[in-house]
C-alpha positions as CSV (number, residue, x, y, z in Angstrom):
1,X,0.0,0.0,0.0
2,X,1.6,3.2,-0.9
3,X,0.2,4.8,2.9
4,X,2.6,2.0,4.1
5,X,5.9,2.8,2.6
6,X,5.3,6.6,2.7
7,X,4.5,6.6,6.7
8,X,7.8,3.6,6.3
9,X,9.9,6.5,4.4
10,X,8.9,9.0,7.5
11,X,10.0,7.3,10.1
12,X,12.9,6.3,8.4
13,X,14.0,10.5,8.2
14,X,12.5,10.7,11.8
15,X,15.2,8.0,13.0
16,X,18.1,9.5,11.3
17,X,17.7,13.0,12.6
18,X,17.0,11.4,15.7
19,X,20.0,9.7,15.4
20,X,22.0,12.4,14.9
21,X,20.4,14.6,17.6
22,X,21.7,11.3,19.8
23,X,25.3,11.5,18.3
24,X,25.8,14.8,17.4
25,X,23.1,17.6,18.8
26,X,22.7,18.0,15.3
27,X,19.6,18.5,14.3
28,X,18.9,18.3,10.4
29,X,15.2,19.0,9.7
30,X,16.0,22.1,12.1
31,X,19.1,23.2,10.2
32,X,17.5,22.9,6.7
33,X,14.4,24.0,7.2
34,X,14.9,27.6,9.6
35,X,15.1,26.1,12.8
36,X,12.5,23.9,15.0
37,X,10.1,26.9,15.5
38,X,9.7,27.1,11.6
39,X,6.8,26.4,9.9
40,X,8.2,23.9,7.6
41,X,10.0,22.0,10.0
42,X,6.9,21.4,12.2
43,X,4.9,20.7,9.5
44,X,7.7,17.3,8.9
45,X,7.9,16.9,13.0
46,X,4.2,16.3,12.3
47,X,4.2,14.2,9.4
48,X,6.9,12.1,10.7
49,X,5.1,11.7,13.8
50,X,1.5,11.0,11.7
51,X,3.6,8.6,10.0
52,X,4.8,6.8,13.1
53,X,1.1,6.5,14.5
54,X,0.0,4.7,10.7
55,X,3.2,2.9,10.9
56,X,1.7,1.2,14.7
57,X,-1.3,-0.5,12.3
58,X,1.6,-2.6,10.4
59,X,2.2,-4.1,13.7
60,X,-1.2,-5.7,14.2
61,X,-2.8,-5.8,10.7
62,X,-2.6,-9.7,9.6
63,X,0.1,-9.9,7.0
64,X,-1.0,-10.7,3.3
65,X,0.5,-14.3,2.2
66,X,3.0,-14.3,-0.3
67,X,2.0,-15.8,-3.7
């Protein structure tokens, strides 16, 4: 479903600036996007964050059998 790998895609950004928060203090959604009180850069903590919540359903919908 294209939800699915979108939401996927999200949380994969979400982890890697999280990562490098962890590492480096670096925040890169921040730094390209004017800072975490910009707009734009809530508008993708959100998303990520939306895409996190959709990405709880993959855990408990049944999986489709491979053909």
């Amino acid at each position: 479903m294209v939800l699915d790998r979108i939401s996927l895609v999200l949380v994969i950004i979400g982890a890697l600036n999280w990562l490098l928060v962890g590492l480096f203090r670096y925040d890169l959604v921040a730094s390209l996007f004017g800072g975490t009180d910009s707009l734009i850069s809530r508008i993708i903590y959100v998303l990520v964050g939306l895409g996190g919540i959709w990405c709880i359903s993959l855990l408990v919908r049944p999986r489709e059998k491979a053909k």
